[in-house]
PDBQT receptor file of N, H, CA, C and O in Angstrom, charges set to zero:
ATOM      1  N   UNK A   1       0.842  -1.162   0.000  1.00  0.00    +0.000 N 
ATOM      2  CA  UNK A   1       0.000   0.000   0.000  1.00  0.00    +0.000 C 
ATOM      3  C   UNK A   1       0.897   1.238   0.000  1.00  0.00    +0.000 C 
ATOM      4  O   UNK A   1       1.849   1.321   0.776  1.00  0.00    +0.000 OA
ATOM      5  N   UNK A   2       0.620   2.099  -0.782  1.00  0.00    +0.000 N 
ATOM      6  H   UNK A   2      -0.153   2.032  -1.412  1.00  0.00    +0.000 HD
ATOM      7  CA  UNK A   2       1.330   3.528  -0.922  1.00  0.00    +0.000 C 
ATOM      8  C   UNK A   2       1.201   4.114   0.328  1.00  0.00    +0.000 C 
ATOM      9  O   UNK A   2       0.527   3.626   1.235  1.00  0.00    +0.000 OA
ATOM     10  N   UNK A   3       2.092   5.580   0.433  1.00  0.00    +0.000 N 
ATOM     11  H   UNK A   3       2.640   5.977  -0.303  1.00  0.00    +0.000 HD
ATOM     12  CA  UNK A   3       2.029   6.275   1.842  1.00  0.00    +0.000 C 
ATOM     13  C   UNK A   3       0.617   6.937   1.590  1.00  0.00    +0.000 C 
ATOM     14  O   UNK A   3      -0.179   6.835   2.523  1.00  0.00    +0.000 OA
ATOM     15  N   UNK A   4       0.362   7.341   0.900  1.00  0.00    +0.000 N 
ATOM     16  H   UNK A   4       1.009   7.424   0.141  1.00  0.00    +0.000 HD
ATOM     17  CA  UNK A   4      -1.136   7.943   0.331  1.00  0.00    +0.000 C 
ATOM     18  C   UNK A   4      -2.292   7.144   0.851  1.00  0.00    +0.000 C 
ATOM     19  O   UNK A   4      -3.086   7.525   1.710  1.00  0.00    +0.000 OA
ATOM     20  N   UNK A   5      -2.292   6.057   0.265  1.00  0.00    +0.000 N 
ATOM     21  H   UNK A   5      -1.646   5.747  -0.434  1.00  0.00    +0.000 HD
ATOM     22  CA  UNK A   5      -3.385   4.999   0.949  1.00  0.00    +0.000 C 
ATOM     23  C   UNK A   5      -3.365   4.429   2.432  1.00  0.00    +0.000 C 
ATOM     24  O   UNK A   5      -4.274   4.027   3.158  1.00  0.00    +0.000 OA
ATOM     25  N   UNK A   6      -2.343   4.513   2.569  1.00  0.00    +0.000 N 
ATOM     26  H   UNK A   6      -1.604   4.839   1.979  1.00  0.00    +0.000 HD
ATOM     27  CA  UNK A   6      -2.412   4.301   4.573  1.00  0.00    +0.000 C 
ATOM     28  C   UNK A   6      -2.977   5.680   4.762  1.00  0.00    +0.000 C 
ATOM     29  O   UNK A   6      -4.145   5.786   5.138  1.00  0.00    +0.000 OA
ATOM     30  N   UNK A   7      -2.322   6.631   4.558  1.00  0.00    +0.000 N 
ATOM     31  H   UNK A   7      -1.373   6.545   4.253  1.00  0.00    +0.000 HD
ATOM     32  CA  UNK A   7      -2.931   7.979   5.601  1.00  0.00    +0.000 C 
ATOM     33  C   UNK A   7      -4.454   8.144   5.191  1.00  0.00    +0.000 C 
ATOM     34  O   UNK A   7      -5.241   8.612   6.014  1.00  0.00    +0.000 OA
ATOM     35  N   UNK A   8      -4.903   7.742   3.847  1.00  0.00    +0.000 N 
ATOM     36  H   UNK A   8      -4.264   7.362   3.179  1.00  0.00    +0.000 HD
ATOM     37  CA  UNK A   8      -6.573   7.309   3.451  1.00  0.00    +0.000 C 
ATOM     38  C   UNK A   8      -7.380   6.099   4.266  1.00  0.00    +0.000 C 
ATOM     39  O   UNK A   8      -8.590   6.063   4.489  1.00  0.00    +0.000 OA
ATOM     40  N   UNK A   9      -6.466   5.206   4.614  1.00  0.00    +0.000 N 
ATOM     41  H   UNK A   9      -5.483   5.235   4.433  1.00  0.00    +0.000 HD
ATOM     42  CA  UNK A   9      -7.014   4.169   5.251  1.00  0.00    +0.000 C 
ATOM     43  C   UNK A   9      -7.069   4.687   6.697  1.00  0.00    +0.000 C 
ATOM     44  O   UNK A   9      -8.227   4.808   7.096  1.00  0.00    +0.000 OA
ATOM     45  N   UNK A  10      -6.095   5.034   7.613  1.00  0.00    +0.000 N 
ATOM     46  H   UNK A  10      -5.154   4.936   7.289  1.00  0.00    +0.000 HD
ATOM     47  CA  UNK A  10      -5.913   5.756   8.853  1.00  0.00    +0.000 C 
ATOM     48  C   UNK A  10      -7.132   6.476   8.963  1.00  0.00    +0.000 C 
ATOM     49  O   UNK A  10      -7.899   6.347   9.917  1.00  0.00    +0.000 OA
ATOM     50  N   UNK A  11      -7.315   7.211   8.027  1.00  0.00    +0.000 N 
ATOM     51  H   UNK A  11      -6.692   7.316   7.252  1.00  0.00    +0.000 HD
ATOM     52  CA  UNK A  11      -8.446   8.777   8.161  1.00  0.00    +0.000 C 
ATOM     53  C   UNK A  11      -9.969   8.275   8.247  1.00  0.00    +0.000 C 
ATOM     54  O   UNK A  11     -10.876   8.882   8.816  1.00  0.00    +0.000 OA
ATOM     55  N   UNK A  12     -10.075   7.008   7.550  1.00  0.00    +0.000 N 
ATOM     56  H   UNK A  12      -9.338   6.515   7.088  1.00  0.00    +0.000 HD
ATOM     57  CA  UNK A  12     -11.101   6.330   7.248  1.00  0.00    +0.000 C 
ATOM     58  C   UNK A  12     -11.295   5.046   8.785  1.00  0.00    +0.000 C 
ATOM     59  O   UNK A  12     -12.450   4.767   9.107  1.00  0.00    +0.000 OA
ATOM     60  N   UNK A  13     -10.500   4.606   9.323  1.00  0.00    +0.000 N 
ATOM     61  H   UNK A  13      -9.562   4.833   9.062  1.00  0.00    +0.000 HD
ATOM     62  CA  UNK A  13     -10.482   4.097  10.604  1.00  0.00    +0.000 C 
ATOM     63  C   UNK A  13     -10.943   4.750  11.652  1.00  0.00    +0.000 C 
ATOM     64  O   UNK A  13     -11.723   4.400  12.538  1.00  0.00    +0.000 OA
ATOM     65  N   UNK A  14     -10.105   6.216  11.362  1.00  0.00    +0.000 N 
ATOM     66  H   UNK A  14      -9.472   6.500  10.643  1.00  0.00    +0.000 HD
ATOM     67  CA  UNK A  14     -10.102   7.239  12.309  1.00  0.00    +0.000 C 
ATOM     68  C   UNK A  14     -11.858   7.610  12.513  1.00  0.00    +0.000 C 
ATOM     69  O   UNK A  14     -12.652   7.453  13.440  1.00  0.00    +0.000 OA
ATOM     70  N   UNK A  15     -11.932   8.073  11.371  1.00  0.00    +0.000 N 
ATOM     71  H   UNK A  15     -11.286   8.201  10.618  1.00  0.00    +0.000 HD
ATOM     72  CA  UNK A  15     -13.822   8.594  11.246  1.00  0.00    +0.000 C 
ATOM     73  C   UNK A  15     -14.823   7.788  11.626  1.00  0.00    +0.000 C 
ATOM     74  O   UNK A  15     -15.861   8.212  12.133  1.00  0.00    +0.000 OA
ATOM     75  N   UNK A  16     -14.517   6.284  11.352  1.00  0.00    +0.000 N 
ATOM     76  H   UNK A  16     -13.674   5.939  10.939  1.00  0.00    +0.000 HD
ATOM     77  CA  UNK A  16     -15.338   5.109  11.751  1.00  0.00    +0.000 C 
ATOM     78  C   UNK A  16     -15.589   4.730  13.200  1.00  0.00    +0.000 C 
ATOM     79  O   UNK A  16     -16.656   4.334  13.670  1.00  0.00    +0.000 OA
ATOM     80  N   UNK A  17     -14.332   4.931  13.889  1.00  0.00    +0.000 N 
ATOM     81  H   UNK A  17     -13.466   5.253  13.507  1.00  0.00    +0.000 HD
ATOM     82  CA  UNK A  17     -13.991   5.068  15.474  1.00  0.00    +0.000 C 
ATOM     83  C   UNK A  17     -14.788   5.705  15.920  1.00  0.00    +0.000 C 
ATOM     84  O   UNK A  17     -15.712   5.364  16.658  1.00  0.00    +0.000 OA
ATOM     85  N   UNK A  18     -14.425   7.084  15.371  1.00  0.00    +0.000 N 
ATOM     86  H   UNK A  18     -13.674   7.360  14.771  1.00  0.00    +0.000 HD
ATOM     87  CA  UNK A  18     -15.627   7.988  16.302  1.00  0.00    +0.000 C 
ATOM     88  C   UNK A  18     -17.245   8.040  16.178  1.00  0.00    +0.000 C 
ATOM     89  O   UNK A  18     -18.101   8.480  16.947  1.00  0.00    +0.000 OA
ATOM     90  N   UNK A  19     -17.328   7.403  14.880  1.00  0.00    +0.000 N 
ATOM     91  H   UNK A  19     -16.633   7.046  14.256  1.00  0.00    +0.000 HD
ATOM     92  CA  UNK A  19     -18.654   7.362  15.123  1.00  0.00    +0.000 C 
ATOM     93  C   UNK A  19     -18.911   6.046  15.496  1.00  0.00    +0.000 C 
ATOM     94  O   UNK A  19     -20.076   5.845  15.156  1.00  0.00    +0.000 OA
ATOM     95  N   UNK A  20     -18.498   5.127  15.966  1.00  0.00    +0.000 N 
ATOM     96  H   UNK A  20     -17.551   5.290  16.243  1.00  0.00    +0.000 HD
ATOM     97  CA  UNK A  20     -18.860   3.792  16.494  1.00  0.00    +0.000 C 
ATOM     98  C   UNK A  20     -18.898   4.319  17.804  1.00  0.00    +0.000 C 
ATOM     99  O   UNK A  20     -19.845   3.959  18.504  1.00  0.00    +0.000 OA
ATOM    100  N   UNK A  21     -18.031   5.128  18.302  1.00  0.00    +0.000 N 
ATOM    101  H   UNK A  21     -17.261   5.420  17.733  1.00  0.00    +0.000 HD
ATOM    102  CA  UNK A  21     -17.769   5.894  19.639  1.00  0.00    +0.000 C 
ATOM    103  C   UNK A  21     -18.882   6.409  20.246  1.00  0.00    +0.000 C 
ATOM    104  O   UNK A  21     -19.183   6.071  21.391  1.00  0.00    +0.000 OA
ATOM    105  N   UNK A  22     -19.663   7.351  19.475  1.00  0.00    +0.000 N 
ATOM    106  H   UNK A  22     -19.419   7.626  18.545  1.00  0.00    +0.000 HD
ATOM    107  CA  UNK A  22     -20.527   8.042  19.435  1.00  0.00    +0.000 C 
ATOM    108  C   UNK A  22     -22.298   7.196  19.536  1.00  0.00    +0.000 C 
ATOM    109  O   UNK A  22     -23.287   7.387  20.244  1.00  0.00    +0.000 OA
ATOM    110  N   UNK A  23     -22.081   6.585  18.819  1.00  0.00    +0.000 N 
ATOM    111  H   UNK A  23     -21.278   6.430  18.243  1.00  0.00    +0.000 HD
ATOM    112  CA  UNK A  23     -23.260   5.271  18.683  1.00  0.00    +0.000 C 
ATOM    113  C   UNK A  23     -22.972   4.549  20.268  1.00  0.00    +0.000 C 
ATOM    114  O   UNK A  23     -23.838   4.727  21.124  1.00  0.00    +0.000 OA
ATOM    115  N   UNK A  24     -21.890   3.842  20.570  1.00  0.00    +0.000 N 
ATOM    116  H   UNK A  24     -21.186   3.698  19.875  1.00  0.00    +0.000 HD
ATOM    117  CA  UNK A  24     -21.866   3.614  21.931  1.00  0.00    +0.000 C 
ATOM    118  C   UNK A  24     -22.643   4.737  23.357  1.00  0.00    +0.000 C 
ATOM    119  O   UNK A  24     -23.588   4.559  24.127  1.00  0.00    +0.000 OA
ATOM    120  N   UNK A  25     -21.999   5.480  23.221  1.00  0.00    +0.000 N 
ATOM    121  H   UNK A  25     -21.232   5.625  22.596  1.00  0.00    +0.000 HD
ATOM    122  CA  UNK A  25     -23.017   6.449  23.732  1.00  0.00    +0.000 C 
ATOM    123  C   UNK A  25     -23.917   6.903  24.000  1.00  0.00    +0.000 C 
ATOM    124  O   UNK A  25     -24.343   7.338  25.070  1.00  0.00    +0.000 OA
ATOM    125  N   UNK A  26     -24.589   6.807  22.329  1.00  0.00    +0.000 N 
ATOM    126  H   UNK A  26     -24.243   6.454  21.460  1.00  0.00    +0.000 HD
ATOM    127  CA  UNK A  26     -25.834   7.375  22.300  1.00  0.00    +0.000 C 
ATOM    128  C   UNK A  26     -26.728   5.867  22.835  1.00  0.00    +0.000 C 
ATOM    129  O   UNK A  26     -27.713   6.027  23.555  1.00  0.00    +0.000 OA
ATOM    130  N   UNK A  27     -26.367   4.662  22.490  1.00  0.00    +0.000 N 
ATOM    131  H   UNK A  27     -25.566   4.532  21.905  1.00  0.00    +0.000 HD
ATOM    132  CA  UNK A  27     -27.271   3.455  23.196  1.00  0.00    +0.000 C 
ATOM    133  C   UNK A  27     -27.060   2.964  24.518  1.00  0.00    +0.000 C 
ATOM    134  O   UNK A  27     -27.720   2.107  25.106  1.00  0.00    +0.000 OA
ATOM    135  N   UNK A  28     -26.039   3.617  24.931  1.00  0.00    +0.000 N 
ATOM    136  H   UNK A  28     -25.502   4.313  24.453  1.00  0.00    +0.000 HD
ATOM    137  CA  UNK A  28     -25.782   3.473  26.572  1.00  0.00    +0.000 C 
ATOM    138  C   UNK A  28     -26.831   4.536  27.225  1.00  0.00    +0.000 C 
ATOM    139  O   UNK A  28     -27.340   4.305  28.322  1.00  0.00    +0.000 OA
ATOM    140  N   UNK A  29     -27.137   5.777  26.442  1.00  0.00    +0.000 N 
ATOM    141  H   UNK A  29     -26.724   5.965  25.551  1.00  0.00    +0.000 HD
ATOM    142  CA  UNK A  29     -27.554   6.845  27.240  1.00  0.00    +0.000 C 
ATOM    143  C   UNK A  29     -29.520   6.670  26.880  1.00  0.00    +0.000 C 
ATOM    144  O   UNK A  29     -30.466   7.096  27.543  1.00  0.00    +0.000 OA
ATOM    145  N   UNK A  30     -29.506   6.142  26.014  1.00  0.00    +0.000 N 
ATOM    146  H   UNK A  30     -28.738   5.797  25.475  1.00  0.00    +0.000 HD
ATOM    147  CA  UNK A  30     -30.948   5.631  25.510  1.00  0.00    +0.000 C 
ATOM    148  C   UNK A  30     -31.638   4.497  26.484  1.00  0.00    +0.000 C 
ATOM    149  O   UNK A  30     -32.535   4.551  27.325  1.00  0.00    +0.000 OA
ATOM    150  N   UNK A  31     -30.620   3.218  25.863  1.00  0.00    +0.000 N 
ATOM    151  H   UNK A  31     -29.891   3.174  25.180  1.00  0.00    +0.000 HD
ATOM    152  CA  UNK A  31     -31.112   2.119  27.208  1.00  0.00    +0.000 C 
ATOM    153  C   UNK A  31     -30.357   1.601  28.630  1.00  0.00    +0.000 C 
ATOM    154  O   UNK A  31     -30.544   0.603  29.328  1.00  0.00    +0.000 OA
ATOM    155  N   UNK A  32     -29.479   2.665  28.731  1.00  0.00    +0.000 N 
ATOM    156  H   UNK A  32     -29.328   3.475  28.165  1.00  0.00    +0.000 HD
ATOM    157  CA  UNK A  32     -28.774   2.470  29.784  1.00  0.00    +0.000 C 
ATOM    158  C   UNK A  32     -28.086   1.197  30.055  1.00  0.00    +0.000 C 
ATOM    159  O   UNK A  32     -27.680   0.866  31.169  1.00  0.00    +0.000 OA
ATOM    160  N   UNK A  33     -27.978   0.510  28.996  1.00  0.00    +0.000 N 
ATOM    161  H   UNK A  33     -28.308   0.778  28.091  1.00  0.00    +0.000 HD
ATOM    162  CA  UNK A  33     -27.305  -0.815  29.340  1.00  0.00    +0.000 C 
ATOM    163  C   UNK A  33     -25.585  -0.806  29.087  1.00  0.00    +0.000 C 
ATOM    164  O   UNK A  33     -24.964  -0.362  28.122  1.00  0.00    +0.000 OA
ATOM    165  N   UNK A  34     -25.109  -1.429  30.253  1.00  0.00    +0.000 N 
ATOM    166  H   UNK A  34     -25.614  -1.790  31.037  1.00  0.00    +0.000 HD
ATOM    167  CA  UNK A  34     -23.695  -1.865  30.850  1.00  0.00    +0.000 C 
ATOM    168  C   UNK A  34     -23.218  -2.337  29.202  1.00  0.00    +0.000 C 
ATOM    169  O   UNK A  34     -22.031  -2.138  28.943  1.00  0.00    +0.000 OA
ATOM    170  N   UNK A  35     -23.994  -2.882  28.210  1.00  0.00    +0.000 N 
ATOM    171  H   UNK A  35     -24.958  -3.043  28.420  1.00  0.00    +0.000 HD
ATOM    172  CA  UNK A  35     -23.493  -3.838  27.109  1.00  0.00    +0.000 C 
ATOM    173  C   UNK A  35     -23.591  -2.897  25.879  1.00  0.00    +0.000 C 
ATOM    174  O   UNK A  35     -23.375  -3.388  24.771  1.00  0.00    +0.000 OA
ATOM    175  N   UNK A  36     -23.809  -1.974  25.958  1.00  0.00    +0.000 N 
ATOM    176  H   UNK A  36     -23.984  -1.575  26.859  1.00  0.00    +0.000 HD
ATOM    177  CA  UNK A  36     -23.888  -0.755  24.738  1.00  0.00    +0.000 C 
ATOM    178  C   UNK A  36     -22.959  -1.280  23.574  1.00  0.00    +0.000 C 
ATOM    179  O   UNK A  36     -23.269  -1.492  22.402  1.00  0.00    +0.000 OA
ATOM    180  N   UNK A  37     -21.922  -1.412  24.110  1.00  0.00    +0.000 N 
ATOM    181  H   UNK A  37     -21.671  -1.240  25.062  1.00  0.00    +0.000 HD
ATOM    182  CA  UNK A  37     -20.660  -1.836  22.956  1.00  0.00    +0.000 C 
ATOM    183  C   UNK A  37     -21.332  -3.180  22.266  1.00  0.00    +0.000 C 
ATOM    184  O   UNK A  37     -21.700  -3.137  21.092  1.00  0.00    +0.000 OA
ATOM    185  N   UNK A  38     -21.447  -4.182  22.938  1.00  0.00    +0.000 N 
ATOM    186  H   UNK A  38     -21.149  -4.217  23.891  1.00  0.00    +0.000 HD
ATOM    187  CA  UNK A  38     -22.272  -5.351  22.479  1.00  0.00    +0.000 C 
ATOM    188  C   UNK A  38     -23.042  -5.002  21.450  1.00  0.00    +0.000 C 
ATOM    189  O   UNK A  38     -22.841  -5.334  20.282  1.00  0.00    +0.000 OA
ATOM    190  N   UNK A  39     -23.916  -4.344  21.842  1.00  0.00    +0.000 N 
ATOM    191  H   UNK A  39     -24.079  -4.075  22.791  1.00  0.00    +0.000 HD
ATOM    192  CA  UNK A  39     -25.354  -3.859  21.151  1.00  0.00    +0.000 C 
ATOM    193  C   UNK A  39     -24.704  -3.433  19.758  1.00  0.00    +0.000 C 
ATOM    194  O   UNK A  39     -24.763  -4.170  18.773  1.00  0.00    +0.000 OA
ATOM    195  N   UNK A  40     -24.005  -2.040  19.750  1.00  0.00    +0.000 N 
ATOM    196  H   UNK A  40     -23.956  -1.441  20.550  1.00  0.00    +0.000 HD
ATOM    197  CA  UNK A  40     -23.229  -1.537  18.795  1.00  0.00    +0.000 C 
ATOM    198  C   UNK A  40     -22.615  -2.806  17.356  1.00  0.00    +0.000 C 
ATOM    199  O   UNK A  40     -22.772  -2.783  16.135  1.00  0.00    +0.000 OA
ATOM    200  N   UNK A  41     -21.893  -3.796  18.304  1.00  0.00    +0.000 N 
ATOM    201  H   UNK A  41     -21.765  -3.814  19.296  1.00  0.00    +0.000 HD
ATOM    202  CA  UNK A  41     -21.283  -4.708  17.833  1.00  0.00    +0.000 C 
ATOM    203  C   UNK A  41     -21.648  -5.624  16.759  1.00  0.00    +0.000 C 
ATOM    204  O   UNK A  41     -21.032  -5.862  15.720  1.00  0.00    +0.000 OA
ATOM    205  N   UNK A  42     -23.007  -6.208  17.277  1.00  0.00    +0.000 N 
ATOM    206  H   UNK A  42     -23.508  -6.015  18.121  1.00  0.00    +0.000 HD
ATOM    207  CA  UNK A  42     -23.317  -7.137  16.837  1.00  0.00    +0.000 C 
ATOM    208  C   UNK A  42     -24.552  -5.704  15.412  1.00  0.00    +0.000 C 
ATOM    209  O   UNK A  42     -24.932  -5.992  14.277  1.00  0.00    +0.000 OA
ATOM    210  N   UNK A  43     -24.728  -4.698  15.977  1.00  0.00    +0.000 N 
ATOM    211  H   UNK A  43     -24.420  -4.464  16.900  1.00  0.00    +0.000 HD
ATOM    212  CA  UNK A  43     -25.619  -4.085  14.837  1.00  0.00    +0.000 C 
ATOM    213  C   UNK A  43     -24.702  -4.040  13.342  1.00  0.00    +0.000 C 
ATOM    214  O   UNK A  43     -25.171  -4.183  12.213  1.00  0.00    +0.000 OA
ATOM    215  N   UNK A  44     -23.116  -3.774  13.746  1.00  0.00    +0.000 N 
ATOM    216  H   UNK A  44     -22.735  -3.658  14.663  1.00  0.00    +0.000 HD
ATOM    217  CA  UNK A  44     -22.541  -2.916  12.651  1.00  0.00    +0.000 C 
ATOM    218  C   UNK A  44     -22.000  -4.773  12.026  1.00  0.00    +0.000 C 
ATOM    219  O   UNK A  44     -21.708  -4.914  10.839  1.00  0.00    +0.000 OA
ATOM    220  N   UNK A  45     -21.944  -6.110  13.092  1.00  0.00    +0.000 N 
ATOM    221  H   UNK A  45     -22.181  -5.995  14.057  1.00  0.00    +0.000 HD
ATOM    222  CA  UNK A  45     -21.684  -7.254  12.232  1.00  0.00    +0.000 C 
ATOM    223  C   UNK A  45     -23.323  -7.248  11.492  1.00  0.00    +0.000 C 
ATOM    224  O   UNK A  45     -23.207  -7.300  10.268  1.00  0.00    +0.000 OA
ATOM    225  N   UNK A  46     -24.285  -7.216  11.790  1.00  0.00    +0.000 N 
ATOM    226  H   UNK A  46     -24.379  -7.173  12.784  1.00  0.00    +0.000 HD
ATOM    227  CA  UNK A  46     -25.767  -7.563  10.902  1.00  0.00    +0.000 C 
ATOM    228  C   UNK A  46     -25.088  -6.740   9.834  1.00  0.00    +0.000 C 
ATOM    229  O   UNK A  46     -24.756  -7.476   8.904  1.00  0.00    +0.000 OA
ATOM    230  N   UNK A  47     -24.743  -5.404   9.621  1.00  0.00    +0.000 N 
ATOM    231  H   UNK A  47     -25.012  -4.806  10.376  1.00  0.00    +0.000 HD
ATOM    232  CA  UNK A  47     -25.119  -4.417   8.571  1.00  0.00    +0.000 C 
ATOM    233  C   UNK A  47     -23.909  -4.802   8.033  1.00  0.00    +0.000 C 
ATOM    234  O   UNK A  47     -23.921  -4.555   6.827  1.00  0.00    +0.000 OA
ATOM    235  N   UNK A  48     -22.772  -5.343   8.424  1.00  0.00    +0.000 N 
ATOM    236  H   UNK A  48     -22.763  -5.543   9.404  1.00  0.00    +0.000 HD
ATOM    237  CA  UNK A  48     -21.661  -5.990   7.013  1.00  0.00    +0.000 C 
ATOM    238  C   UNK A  48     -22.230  -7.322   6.894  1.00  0.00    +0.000 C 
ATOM    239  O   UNK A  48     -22.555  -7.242   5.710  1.00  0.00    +0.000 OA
ATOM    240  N   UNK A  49     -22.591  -8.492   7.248  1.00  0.00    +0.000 N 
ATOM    241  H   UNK A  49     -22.327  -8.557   8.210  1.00  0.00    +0.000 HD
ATOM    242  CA  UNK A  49     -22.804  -9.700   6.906  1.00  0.00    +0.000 C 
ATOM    243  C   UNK A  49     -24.417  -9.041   6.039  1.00  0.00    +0.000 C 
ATOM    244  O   UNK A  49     -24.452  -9.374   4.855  1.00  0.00    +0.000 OA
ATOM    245  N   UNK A  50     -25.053  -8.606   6.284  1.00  0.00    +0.000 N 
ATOM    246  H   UNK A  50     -25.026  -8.335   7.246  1.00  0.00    +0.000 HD
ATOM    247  CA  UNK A  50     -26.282  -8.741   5.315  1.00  0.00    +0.000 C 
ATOM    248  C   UNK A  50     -26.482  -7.562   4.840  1.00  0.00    +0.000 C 
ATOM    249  O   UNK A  50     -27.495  -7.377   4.165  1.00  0.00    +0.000 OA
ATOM    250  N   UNK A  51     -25.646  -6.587   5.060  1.00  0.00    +0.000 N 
ATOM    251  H   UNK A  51     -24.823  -6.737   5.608  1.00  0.00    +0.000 HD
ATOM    252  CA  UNK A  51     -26.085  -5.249   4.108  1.00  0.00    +0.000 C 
ATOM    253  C   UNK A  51     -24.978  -5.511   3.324  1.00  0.00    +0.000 C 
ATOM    254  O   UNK A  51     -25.515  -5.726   2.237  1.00  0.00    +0.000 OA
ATOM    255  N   UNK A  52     -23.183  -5.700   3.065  1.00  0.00    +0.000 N 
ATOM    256  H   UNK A  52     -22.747  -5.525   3.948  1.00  0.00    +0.000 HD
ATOM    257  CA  UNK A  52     -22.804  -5.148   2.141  1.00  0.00    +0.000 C 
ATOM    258  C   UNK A  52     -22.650  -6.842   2.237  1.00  0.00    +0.000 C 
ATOM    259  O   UNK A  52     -22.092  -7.211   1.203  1.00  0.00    +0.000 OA
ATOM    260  N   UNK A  53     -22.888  -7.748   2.935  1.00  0.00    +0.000 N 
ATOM    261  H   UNK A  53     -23.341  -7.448   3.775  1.00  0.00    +0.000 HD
ATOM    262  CA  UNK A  53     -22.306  -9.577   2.033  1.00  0.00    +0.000 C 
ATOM    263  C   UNK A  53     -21.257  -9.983   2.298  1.00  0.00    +0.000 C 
ATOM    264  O   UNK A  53     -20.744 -10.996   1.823  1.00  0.00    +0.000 OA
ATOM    265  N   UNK A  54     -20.415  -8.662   3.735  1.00  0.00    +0.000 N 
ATOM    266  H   UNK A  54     -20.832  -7.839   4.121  1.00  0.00    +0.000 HD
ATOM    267  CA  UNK A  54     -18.788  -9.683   4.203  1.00  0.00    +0.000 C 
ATOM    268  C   UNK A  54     -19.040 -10.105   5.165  1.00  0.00    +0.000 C 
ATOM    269  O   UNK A  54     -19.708  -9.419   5.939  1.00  0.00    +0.000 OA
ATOM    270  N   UNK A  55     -18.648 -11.317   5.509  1.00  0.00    +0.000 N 
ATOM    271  H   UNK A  55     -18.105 -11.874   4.880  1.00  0.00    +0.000 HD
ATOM    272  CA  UNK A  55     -18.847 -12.339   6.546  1.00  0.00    +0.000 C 
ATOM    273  C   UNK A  55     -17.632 -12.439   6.956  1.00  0.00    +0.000 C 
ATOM    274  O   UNK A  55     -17.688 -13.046   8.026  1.00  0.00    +0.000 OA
ATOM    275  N   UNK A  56     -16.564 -12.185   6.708  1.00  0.00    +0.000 N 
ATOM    276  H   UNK A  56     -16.519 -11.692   5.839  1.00  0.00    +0.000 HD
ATOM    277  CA  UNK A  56     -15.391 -12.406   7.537  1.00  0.00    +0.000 C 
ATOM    278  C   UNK A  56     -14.142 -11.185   6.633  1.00  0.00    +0.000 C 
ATOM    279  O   UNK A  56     -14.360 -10.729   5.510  1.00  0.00    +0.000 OA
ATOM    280  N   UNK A  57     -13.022 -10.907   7.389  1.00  0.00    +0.000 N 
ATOM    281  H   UNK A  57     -12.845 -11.277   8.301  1.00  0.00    +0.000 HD
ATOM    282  CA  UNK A  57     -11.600 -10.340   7.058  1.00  0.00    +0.000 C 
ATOM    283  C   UNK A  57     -11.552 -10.445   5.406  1.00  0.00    +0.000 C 
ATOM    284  O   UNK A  57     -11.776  -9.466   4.694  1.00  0.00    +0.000 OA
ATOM    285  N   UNK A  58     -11.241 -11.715   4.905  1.00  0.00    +0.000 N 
ATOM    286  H   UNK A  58     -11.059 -12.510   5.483  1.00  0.00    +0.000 HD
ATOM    287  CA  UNK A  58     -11.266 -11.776   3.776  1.00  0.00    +0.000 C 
ATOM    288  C   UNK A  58     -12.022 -11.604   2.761  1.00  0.00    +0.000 C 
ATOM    289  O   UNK A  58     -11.758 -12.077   1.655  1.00  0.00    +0.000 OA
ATOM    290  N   UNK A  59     -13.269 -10.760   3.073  1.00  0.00    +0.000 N 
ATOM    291  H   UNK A  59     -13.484 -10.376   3.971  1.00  0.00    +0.000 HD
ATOM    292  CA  UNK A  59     -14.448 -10.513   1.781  1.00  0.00    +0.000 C 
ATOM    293  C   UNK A  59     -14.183  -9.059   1.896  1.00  0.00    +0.000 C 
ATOM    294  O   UNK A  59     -15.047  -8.363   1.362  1.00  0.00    +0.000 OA
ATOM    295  N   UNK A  60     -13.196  -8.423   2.464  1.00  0.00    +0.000 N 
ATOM    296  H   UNK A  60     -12.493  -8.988   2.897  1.00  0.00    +0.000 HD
ATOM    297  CA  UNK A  60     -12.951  -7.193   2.528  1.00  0.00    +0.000 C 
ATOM    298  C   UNK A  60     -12.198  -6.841   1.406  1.00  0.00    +0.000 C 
ATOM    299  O   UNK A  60     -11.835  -5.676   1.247  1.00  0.00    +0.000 OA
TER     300      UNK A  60
């Protein structure tokens, strides 16, 4: 990968973080549950296994 595409990939990690960050939050502060991250977790595995079709590392 070029130096170009890491600091694209970085920036793109970076942005994803915070809003996974942010989503934690907002469902901790909604249902108050200890497992927010869980919750988060398993929403953003549904929305890659059946919204874009990757099921694992390698369909990336």
């Amino acid at each position: 990968m070029s130096a170009n595409e890491n600091r694209a990939v970085h920036r793109l990690v970076t942005y994803v973080s915070d809003d996974v960050a942010d989503a934690v939050k907002g469902v901790r502060q909604f249902t108050g549950a200890a497992s927010a991250a869980s919750i988060v977790r398993q929403a953003i595995e549904f929305h890659l296994d059946v919204g874009l079709g990757i099921r694992n590392a390698e369909d990336l």
